[in-house]
C-alpha positions as CSV (number, residue, x, y, z in Angstrom):
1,X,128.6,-160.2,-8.6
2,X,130.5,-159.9,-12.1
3,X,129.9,-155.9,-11.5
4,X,131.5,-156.1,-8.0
5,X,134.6,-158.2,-9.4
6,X,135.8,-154.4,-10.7
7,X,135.9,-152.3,-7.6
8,X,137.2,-154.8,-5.6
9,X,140.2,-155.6,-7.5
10,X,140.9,-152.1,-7.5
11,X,140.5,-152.3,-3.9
12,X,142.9,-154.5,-3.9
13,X,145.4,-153.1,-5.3
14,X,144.8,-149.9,-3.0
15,X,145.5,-152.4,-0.1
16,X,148.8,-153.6,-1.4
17,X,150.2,-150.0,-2.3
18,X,149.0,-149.0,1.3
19,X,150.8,-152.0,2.9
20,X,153.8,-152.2,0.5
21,X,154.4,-148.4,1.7
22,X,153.7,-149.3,5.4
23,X,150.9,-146.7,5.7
24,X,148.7,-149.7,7.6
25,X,151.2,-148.7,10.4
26,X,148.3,-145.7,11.0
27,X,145.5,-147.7,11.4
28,X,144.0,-147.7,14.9
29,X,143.4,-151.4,16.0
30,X,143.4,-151.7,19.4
31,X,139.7,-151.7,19.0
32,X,139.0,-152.9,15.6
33,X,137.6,-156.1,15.2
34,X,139.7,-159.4,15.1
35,X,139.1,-160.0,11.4
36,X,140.7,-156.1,11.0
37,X,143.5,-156.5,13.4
38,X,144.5,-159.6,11.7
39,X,144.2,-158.2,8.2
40,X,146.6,-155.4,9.3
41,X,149.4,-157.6,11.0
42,X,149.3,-159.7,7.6
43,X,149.5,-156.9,5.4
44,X,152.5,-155.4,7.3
45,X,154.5,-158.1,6.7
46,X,155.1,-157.1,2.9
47,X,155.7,-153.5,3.8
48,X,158.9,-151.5,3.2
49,X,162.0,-151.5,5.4
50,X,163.5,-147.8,6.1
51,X,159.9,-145.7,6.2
52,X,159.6,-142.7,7.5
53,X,156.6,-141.1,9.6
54,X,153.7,-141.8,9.2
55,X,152.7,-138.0,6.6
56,X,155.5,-139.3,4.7
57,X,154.6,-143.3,4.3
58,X,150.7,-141.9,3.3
59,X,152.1,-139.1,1.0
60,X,154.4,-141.7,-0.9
61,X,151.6,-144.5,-0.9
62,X,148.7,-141.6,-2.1
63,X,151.0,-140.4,-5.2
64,X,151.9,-143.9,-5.9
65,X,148.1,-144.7,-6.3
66,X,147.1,-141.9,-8.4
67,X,146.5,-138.1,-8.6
68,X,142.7,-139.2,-7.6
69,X,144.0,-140.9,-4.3
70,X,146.3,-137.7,-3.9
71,X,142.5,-135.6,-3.7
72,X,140.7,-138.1,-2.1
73,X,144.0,-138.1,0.9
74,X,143.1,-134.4,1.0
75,X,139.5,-134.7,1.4
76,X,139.7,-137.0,4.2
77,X,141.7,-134.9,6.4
78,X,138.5,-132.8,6.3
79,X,137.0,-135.8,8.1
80,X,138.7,-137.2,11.4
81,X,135.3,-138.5,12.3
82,X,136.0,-141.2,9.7
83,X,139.9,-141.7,9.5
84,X,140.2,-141.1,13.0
85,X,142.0,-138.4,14.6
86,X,145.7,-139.4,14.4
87,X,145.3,-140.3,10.7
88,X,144.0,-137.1,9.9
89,X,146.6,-134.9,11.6
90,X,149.0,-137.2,9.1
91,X,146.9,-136.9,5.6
92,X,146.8,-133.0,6.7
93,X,150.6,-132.5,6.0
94,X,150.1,-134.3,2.4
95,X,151.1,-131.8,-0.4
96,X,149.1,-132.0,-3.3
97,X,152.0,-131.4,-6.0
98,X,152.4,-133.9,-8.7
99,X,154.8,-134.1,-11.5
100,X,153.4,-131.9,-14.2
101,X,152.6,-132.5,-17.5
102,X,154.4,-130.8,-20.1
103,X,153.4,-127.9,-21.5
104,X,152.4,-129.0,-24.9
105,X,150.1,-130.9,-23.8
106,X,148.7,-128.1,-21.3
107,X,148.6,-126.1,-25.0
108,X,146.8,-128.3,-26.7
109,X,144.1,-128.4,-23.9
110,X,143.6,-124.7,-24.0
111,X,143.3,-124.6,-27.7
112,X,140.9,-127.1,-27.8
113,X,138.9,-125.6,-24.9
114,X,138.4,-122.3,-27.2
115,X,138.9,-123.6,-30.9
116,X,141.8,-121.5,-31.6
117,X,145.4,-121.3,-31.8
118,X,147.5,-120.4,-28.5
119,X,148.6,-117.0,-29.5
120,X,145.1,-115.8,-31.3
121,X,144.3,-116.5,-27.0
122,X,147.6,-115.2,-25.3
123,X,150.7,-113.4,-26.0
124,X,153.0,-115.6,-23.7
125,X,152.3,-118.5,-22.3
126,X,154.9,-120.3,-19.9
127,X,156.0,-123.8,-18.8
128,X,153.8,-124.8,-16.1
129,X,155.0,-123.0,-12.2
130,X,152.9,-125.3,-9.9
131,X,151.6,-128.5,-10.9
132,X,148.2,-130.6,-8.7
133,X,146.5,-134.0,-8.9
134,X,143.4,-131.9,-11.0
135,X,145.3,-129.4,-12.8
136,X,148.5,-127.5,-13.2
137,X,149.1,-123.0,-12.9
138,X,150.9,-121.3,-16.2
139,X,151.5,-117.7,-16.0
140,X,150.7,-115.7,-19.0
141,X,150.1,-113.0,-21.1
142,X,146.8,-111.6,-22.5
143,X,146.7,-110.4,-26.3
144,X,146.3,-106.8,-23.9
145,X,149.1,-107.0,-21.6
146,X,147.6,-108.4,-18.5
147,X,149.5,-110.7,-16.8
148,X,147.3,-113.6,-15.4
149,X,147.5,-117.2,-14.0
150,X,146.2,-119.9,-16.4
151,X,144.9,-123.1,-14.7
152,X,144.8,-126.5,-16.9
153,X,142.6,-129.3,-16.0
154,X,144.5,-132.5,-16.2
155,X,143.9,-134.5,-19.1
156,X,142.0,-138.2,-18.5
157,X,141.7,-137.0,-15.2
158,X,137.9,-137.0,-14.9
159,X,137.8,-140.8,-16.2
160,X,140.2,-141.8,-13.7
161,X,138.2,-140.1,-11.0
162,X,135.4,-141.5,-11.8
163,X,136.8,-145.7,-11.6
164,X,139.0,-144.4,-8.1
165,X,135.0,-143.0,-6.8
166,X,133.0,-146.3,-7.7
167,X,135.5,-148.4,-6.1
168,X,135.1,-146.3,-3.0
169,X,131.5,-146.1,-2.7
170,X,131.7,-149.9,-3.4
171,X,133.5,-149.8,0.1
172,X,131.3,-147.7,1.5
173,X,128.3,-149.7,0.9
174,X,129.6,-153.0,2.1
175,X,131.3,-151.0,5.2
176,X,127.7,-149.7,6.4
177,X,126.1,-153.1,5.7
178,X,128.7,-154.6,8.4
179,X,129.0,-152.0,10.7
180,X,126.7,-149.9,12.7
181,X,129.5,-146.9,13.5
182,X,129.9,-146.5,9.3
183,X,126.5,-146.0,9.0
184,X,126.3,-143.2,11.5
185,X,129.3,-141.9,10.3
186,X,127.6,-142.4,6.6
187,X,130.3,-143.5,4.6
188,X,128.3,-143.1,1.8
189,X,127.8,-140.2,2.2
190,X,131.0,-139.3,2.6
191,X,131.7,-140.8,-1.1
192,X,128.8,-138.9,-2.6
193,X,130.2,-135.8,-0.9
194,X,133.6,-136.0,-2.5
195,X,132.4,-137.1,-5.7
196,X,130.4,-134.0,-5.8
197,X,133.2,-132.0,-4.4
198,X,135.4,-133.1,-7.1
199,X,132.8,-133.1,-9.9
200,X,132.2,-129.2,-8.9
201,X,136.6,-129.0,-8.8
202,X,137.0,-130.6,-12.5
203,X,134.7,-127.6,-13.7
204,X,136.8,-124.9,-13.8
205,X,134.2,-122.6,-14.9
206,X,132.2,-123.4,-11.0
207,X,135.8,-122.6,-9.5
208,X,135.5,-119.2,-11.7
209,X,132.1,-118.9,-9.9
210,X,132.8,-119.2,-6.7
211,X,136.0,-117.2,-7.2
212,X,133.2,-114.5,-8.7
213,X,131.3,-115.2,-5.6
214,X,133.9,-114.7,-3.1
215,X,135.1,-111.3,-4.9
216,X,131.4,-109.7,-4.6
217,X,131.4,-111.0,-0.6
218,X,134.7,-109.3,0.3
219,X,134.4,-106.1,-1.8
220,X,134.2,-103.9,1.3
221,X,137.2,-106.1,3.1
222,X,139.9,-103.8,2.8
223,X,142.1,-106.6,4.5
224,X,140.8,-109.8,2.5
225,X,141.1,-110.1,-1.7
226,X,141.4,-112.2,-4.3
227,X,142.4,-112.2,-7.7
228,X,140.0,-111.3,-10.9
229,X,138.2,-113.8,-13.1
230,X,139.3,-113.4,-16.7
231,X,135.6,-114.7,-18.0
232,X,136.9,-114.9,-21.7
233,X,139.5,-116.7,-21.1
234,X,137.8,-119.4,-18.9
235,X,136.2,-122.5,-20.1
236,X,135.4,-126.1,-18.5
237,X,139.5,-126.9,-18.9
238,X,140.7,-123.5,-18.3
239,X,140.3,-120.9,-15.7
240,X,142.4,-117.5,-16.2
241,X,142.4,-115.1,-13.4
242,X,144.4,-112.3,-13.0
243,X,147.9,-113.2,-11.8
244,X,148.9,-112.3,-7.6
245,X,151.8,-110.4,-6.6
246,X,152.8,-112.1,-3.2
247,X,154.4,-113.6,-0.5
248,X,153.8,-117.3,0.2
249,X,152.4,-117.2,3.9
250,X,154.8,-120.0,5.2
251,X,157.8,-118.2,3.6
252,X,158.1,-116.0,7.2
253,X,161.2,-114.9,6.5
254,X,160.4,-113.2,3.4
255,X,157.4,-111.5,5.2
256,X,159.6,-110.3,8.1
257,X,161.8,-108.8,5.5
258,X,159.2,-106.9,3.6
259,X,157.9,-105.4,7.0
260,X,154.6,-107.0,7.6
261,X,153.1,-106.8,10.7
262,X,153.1,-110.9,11.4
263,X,150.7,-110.2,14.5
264,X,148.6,-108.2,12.7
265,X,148.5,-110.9,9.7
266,X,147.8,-114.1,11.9
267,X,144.5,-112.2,13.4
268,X,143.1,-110.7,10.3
269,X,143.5,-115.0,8.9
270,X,141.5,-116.1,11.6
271,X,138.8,-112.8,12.0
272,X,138.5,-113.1,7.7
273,X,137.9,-117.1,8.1
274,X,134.9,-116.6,10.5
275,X,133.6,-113.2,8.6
276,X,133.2,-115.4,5.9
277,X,131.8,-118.1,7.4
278,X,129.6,-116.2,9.6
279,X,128.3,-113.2,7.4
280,X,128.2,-115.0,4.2
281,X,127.9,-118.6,4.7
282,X,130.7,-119.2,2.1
283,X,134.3,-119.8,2.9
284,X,137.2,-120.7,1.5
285,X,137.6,-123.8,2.6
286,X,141.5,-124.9,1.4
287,X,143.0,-122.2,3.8
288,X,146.8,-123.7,4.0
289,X,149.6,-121.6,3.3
290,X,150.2,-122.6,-0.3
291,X,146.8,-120.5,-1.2
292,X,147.2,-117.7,1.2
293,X,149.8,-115.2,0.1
294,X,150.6,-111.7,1.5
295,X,150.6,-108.5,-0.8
296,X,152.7,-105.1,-1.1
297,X,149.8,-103.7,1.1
298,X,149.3,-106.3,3.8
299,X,146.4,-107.6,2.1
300,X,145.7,-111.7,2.6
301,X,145.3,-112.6,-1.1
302,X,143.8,-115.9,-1.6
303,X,143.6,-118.6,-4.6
304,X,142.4,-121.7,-5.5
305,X,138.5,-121.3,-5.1
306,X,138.3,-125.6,-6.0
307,X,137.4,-126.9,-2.0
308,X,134.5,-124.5,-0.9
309,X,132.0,-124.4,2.2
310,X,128.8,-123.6,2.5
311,X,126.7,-122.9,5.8
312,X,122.7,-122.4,5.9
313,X,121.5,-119.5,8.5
314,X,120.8,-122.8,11.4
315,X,124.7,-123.8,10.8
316,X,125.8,-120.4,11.3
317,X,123.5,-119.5,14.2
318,X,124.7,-123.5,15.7
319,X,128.7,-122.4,15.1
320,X,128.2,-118.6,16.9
321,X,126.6,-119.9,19.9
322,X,128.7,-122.9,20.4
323,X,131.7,-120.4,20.3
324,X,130.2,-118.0,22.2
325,X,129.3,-120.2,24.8
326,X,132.5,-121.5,25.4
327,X,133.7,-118.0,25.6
328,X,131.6,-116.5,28.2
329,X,131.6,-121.1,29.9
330,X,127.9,-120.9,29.3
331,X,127.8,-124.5,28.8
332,X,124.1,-125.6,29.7
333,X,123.7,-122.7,26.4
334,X,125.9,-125.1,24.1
335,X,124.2,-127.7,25.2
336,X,121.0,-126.7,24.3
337,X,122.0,-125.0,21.1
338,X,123.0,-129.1,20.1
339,X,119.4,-130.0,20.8
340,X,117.8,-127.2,19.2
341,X,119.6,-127.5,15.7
342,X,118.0,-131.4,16.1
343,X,122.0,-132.9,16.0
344,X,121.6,-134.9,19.3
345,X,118.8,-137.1,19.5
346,X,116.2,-135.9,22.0
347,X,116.0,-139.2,24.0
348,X,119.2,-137.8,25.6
349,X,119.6,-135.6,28.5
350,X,120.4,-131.5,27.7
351,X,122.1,-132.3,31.5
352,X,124.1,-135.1,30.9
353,X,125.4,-133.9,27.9
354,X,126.0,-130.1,29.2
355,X,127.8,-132.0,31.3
356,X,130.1,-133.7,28.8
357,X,131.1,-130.3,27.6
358,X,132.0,-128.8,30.3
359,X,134.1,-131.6,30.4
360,X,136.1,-130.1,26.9
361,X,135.4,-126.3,28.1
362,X,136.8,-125.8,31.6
363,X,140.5,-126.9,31.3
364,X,141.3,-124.4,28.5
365,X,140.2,-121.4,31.2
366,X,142.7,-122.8,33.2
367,X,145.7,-122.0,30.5
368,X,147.0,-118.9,29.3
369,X,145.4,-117.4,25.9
370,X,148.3,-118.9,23.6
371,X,147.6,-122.5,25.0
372,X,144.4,-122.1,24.1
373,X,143.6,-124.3,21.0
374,X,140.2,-124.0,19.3
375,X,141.0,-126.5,16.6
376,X,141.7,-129.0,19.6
377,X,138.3,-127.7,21.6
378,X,136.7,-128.7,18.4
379,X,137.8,-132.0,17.6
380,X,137.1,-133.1,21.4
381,X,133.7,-131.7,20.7
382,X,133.4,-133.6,18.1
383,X,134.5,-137.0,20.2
384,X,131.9,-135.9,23.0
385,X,129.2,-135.3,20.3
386,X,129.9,-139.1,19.1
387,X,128.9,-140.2,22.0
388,X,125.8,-138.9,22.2
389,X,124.8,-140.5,18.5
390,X,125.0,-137.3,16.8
391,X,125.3,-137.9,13.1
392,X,127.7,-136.7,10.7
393,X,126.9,-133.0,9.7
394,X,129.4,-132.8,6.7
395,X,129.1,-129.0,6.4
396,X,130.3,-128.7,10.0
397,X,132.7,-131.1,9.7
398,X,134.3,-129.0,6.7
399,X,133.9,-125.7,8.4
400,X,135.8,-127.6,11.7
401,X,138.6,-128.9,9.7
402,X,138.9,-126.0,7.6
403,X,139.4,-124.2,11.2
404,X,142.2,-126.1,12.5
405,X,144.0,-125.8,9.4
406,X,143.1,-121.9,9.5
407,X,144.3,-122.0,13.5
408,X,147.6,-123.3,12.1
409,X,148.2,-120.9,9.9
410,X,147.6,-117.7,12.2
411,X,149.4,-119.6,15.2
412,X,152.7,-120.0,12.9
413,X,152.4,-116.4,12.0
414,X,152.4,-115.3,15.7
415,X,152.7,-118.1,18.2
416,X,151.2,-116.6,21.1
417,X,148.2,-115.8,19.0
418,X,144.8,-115.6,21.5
419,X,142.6,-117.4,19.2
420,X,139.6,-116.6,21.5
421,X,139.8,-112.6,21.2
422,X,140.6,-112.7,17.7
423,X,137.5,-114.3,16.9
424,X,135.4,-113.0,19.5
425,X,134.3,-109.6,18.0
426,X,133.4,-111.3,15.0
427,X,131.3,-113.6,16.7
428,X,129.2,-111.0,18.8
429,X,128.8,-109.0,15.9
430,X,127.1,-111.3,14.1
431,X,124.8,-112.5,17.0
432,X,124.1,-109.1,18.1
433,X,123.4,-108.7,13.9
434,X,121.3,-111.9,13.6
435,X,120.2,-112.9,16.8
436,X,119.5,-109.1,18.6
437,X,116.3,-107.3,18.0
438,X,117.1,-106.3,14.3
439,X,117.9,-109.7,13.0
440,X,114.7,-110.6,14.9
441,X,113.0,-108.4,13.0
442,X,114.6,-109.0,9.8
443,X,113.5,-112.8,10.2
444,X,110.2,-112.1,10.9
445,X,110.0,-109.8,7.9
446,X,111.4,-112.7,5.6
447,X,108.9,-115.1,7.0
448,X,106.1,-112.8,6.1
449,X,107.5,-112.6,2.6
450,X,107.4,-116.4,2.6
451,X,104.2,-116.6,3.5
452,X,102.7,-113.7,1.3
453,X,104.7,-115.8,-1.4
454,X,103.3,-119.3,-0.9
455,X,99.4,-117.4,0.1
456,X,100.0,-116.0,-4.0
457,X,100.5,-119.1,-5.2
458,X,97.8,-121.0,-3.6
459,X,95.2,-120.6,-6.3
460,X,97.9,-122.2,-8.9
461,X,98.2,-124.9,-7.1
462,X,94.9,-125.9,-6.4
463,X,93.6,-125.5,-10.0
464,X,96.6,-128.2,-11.3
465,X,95.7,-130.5,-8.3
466,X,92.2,-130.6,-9.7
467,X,93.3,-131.4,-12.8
468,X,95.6,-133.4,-11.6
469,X,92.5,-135.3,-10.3
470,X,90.5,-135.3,-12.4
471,X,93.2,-136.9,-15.2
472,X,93.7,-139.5,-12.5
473,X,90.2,-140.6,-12.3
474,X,89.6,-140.8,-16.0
475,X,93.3,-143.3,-16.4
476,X,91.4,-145.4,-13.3
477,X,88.1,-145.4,-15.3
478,X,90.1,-146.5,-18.4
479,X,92.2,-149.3,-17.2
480,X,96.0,-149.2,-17.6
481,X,96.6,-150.4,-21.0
482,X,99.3,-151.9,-23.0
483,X,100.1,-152.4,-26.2
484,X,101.5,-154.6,-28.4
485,X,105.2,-153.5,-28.4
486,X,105.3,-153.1,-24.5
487,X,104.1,-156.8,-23.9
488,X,106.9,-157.9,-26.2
489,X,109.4,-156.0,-24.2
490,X,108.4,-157.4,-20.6
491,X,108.6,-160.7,-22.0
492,X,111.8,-160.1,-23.1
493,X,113.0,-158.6,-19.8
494,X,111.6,-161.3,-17.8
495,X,113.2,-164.2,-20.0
496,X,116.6,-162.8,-20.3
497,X,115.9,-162.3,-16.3
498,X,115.3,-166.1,-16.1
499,X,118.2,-166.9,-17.9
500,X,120.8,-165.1,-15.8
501,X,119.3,-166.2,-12.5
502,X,119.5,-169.6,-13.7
503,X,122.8,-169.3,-15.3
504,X,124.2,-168.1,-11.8
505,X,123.0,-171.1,-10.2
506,X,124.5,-173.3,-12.4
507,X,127.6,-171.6,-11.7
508,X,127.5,-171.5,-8.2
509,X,126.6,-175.3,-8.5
510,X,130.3,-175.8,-10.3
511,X,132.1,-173.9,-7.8
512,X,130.9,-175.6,-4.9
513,X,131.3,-178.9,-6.6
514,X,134.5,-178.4,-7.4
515,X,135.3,-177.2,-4.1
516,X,134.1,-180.2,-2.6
517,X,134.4,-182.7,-4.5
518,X,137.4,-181.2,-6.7
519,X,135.7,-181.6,-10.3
């Protein structure tokens, strides 16, 4: 109990921000229980006067709480199966730009990251140009000339991630032992998904990987790049990469003026997202238009490699088909495609459930192409697919949300954009890649590969199960012994075990004497 005291007086405190700052003016409760709905009314009475929406009474709230609450605001607009849809739509709009930290202290965490002095590293090193809840962007100087950007990870920010995380999953727990809709939404897992997200983000040498990653996917992209990984210059605290020369997508304007074909721009963000996501199972999943920057040759230049997604061959196959079939309305074909991936239970009906999503499908064939939203045909999906008790897939829920946010982008670059052509030849082309009678064949050439693999190793493992065995028969013949030092120990364990579980009794005693009888 003394452990839990901890998390939920952080909690607390979370609460209060939220209500002071009149962000509890989101939460859905027409259907929440009683207990919820009253919590809510009480906790707006101590909010603000004079707020503004609701982006802006989260965004204030978020940065009040922390650079960690800033992140974790971020995250969980990749998840309107938890939030809920409405809140989502709010935490997307939240910027992740914090004060930043001056550039001493930047200096002294690059020095210390490579043992040296700043100019035995760099020849110029400026004050900081864009400032995040993880880390802050310098432009610089190598000893040869190069001009490159020079992330800094924040200082104490990994501590303070890590006591914002355990009061979460502290939530999470109690949440899905009350509640029957968190633990099919698995709150947490949702925890353990962002802890691992940001564990991977505070390691700016994994972002240098993935960055590396990226670079080797897109090399025959001509459209698609994204800048260079300066490996000497990169450590856990600091990632250099070659500097880009660019147009910030939302500045439209500015890329009218440098004669960029707009059009041409907005399909080659949405046909580059899919490519990605479909060819390589690995996308860039932070697409908004502060990463995404236009170059002197049209090219869509990317940065910030920290939020990634990942997709296994069943995931890609699941997100073709589901697109294709609303394409072509085959939706008996997205039905089944649910089933077969194993993401609807099979005590439901492929019918009934075809059904449902024909429900989502048909009215958008009933609107002209730049009506047509795929982000909003998703997220009804993903409603329908609730119903239906399909778990949380958290790497389709990423890829979904990363969509939207991709939709967004291409739709404000041309708003009659026909999201459904523009992804449509990069959707047959990989199912007539994968699916057709080569990818057949390259499947079943992997699987032999698999199986002449496992057939090699068959001998191994037979000779270290019989020792294994054998071993195990000669400890039963033995007896499981102990000696001196280990008997001590238990004893130990189990008295000091005795005393606290006596000790908490006695104090529970108190408390409920005192509350009842007031002594």
């Amino acid at each position: 109990m003394s452990f839990a005291l901890i998390p939920i007086l952080r909690l607390v405190r979370v609460g209060y921000v939220l209500a002071r700052e009149g962000a509890l003016a989101l939460v859905p409760v027409d259907e929440a229980p009683r207990l919820v709905r009253l919590a809510v009314r009480l906790g707006r009475l101590i909010e603000r006067r004079n707020l503004g929406g609701g982006a802006e009474r989260l965004a204030v709230a978020l940065t009040r709480l922390g650079p960690s609450y800033v992140k974790i605001g971020q995250f969980l607009a990749t998840r309107p199966d938890v939030v809920g849809i409405r809140v989502a739509r709010d935490l997307e709009s939240l910027q992740d730009r914090l004060p930043a930290f001056p550039r001493a202290v930047a200096v002294s965490v690059v020095e210390n990251a490579f043992g040296k002095p700043l100019d035995a590293i760099f020849r110029s090193f400026s004050e900081p140009v864009a400032a995040a809840s993880i880390a802050q962007v310098h432009c610089a100087e190598t000893l040869d000339g190069r001009k490159v950007a020079v992330k800094v990870l924040r200082p104490g920010v990994r501590a303070r991630f890590q006591r914002d995380l355990a009061a979460m999953a502290y939530a999470a727990q109690q949440a899905e032992l009350m509640s029957v809709e968190a633990r099919r939404l698995r709150f947490c897992e949702v925890v353990e998904t962002l802890a691992r997200s940001v564990t991977m983000e505070m390691d700016l040498r994994l972002e240098a990987a993935a960055l590396s990653e990226m670079a080797e996917n897109i090399a025959d992209d001509p459209e698609f790049r994204v800048p260079e990984v300066d490996w000497d210059g990169t450590a856990r605290d600091v990632l250099t990469m070659e500097w880009i020369d660019g147009i910030p997508l939302n500045d439209l304007d500015a890329i009218a003026a440098a004669g960029h074909d707009r059009i041409r721009l907005g399909q080659v963000v949405i046909q580059s997202f899919l490519r990605h996501a479909l060819r390589d199972g690995f996308f860039h999943a932070d697409m908004h238009p502060g990463n995404l920057f236009v170059d002197a040759q049209s090219r869509l230049c990317a940065v910030d490699f920290g939020i990634m997604g990942r997709m296994g061959l069943k995931e890609r196959r699941f997100l073709a088909e589901i697109l294709l079939g609303f394409i072509t309305r085959d939706y008996r074909r997205v039905a089944e495609v649910h089933f077969e991936a194993g993401y609807v239970p099979a005590r439901h009906s492929v019918e009934e459930f075809a059904q449902a999503i024909r429900a989502i499908g048909e009215p958008i064939h009933n609107r002209r192409a730049d009506e047509i939203s795929m982000a909003k045909l998703l997220t009804l999906l993903f409603e329908i697919t609730g119903l239906f008790d399909m778990a949380t897939r958290t790497e389709l829920v990423m890829l979904q949300k990363t969509m939207v946010v991709v939709e967004g982008v291409g739709r404000s670059l041309d708003p009659s954009l026909d999201m459904w052509s523009t992804a449509e030849p990069v959707v047959r082309d990989w199912i007539t890649r994968n699916l057709g009678v080569l990818g057949r064949a390259e499947q079943a050439g992997r699987g032999a590969l698999s199986l002449a693999s496992a057939v090699a190793t068959l001998p191994g493992l037979i000779q270290r199960a019989d020792v294994l065995t054998e071993q195990l028969a000669q400890q039963m013949g033995r007896g499981v012994t102990l000696d001196e030092a280990s008997i001590r120990a238990i004893g130990r364990a189990e008295a000091q075990g005795a005393f606290k579980g006596h000790l908490a009794l006695w104090v529970i005693a108190a408390l409920l004497a005192y509350g009842l009888f007031g002594f």
